[in-house]
N, C-alpha and C positions, 0 to 999 in steps of 0.2 A: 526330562526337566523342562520345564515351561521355559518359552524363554518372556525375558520380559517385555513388556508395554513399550516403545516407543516414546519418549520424551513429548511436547510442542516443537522445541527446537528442531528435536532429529524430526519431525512430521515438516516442519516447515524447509527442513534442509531436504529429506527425501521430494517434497512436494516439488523445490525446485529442479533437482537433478531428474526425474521423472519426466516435464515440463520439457526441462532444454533435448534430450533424447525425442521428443514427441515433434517439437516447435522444427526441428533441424533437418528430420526425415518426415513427414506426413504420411507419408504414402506407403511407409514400410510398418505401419501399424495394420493388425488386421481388425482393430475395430476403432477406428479414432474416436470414436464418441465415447464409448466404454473408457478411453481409456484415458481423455480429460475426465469424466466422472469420476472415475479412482483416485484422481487429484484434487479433482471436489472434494471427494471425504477423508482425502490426508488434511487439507484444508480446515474442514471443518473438527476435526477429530482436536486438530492443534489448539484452535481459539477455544474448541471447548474446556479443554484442557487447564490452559491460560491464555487467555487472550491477550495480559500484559508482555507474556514470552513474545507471541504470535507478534505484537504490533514493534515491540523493540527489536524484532530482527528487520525490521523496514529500516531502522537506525543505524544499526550494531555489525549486521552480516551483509559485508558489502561484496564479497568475493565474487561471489555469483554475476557471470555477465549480464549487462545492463536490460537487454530484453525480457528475458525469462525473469530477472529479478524482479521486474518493474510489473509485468503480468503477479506475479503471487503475491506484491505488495499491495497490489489492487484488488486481487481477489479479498487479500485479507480483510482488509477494512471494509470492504463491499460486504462479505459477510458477518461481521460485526454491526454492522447501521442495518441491516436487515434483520437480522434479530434483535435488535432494540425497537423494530416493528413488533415484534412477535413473531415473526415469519416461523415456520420449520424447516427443518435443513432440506426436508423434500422441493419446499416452495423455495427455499431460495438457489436451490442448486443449479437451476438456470442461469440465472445472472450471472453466478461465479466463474461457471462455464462459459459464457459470452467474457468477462475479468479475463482469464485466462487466454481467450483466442481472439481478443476486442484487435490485436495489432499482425494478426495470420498476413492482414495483405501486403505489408508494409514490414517484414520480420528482415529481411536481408537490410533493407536500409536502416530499421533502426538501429541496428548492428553497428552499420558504419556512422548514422550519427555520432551514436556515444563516443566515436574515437574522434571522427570529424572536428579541425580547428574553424576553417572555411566559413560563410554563413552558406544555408542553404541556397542549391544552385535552381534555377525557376522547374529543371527536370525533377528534382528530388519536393518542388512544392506543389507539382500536379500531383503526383505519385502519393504525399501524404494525404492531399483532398479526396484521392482515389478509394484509400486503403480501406473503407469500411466496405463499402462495394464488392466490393474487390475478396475480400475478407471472407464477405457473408457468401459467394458467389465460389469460392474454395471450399468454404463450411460443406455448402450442400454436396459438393462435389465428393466431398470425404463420407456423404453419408449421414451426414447431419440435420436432422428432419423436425428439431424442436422449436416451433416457429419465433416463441419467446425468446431465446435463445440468440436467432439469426438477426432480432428486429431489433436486439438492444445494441450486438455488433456493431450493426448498418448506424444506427441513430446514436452513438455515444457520442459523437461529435456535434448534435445537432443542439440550436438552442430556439425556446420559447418565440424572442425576439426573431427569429427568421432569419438570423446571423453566423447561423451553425453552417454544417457541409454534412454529407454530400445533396443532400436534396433539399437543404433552405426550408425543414420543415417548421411551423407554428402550433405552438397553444397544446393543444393536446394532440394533436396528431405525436406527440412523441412520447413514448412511453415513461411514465414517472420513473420506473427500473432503469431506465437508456441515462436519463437526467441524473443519476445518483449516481451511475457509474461514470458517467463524465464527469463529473466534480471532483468525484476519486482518483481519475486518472492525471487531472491535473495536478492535484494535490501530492500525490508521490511524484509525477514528474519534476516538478519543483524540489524536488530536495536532491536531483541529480544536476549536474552541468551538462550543457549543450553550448553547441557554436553559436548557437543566437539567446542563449538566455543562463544567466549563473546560477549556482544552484543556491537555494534557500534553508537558512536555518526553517526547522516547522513551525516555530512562531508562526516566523514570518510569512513561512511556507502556506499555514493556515489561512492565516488575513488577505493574502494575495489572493489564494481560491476561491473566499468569501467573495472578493471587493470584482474579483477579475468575471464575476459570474453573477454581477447585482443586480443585472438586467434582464437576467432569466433564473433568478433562485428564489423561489418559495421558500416563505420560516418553516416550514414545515422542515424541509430539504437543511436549509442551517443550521437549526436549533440539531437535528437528526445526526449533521456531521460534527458538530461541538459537544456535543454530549459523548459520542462515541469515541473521540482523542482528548478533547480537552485542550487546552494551547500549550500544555507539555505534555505529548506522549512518551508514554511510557519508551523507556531508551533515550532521552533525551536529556542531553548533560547541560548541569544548569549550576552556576554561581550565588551561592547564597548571600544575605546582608550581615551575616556574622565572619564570610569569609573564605566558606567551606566550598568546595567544589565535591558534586555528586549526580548521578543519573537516578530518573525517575520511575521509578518501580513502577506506581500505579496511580491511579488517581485520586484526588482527594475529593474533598465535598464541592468544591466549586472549583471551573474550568480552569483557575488559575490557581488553584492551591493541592497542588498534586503530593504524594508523599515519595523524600527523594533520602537514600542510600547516600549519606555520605563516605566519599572517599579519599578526599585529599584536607587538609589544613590549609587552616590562613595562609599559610607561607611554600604552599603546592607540592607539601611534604604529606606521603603515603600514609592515610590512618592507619595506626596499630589493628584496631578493631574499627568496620565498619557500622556508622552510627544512622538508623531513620531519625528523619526529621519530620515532621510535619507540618508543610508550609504555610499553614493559616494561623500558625504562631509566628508573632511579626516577627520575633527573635530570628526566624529562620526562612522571611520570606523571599523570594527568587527577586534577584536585582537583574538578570541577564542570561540567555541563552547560548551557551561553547556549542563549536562546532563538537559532534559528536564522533566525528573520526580520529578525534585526539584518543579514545580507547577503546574504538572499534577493533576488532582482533587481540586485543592487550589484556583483558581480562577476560578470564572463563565470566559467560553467563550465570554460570551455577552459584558461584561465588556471590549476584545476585539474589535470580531466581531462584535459587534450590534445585529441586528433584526434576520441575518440568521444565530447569534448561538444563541436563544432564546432557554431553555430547556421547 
């Protein structure tokens, strides 16, 4: 008997448990390259799937430890805004792969940030200036020989302006791939807490990445990341002007008129039957952004998504 297909969800949950097994032992993999590759195409398998599933588990599925999570939250999107290039999954599977291994040097400490109350101590802020270096300098070590690959690592951190790290590069000396995965990266780190910065609704989350990266982001590069989320991504619980409280499936025609699942009533009572809205009817347009961990864990996906968030 066949067995069946793998959901988005389960692709995006195998992709993580996969990830943390790889990220924890390096060394006891006999092919490490092969075998972030295989998480490329769990990866990509997912968004192709649904990519609304793929991007609401950056929201929704928070169980997963904060490193491994935050690698596949970035994969995701990263290969999302590359195929809104056109890319193919062959051409974009580098970068994903640099998403997935972009924090190799710095993996034990980001660990303890995410618990960390403390602000960072000056040893743990050389060590992060370090970590692409560092990173890319392990990569090869592991056998890792795709130069695209290692250069986006090294350079996710770097910005246009000369105000990046670790080598203060400019202009084009940094690869437009490197530039697109750093936006990314900050853009999901912001919607987690750390000891020096709280974490963000994705509105907000968005705007910050936008406004925090205005001195080195190309329209091209913005227009590329709002197109691809939209200022309510999918997973994102949001207050309606009639009253309603609901998470947003998908996107609508313009970045702020997404189509959102209601779930709750004016008065924060369970809908009988779960109702779409369409937000570009003013009747039901988003007054405000809820934190999304009020039903993170609390509702099946499926009850959503349907078939491709199946656990």
């Amino acid at each position: 008997m066949a067995t069946a297909p793998l959901s988005s969800l389960q692709l995006v949950r195998q992709a993580r448990a996969d990830l943390s097994v790889l990220l924890n032992d390096p060394l006891a993999s006999d092919n490490f390259t092969a075998s972030i590759i295989d998480i490329v195409r769990l990866i990509q398998s997912a968004c192709r799937q649904s990519s609304e599933v793929s991007l609401a588990t950056i929201l929704l599925e928070l169980d997963t430890p904060y490193p491994v999570r935050h690698a596949v939250d970035v994969a995701i999107v990263t290969n999302l805004m590359l195929a809104q290039l056109g890319q193919n999954s062959i051409q974009r599977s580098s970068v994903i792969a640099a998403a997935l291994t972009m924090n190799l040097g710095m993996h034990a400490l980001e660990a303890l940030l995410a618990e960390q109350t403390e602000p960072l101590s000056n040893e743990q802020r050389e060590q992060m200036q370090a970590h692409p270096l560092i990173g890319r300098d392990q990569l090869r070590m592991l056998g890792v020989s795709d130069i695209h690959w290692l250069d986006c690592v090294e350079q996710h951190h770097e910005a246009p302006d000369g105000s990046g790290y670790p080598r203060k590069l400019r202009g084009d000396a940094i690869h437009f791939d490197a530039r697109l995965l750093g936006l990314v990266d900050r853009y999901c780190a912001m919607l987690n807490n750390r000891s020096y910065r709280r974490r963000q609704l994705a509105d907000a989350a968005i705007f910050s990445t936008l406004s925090s990266a205005a001195g080195s982001l190309d329209q091209k590069l913005a227009q590329l990341f709002l197109a691809t989320l939209g200022i309510y991504p999918p997973g994102s619980i949001v207050h309606l002007i009639n009253g309603e409280t609901g998470v947003v499936v998908r996107r609508g025609q313009l970045d702020n008129t997404p189509q959102v699942l209601s779930l709750f009533d004016a008065n924060d009572q369970l809908l009988s039957q779960h109702v779409l809205r369409d937000t570009s009817n003013l009747d039901f347009t988003v007054t405000n952004l809820l934190d999304s961990r009020i039903i993170a864990g609390q509702l099946p996906l499926s009850e959503i998504w349907g078939i491709a968030a199946t656990e």
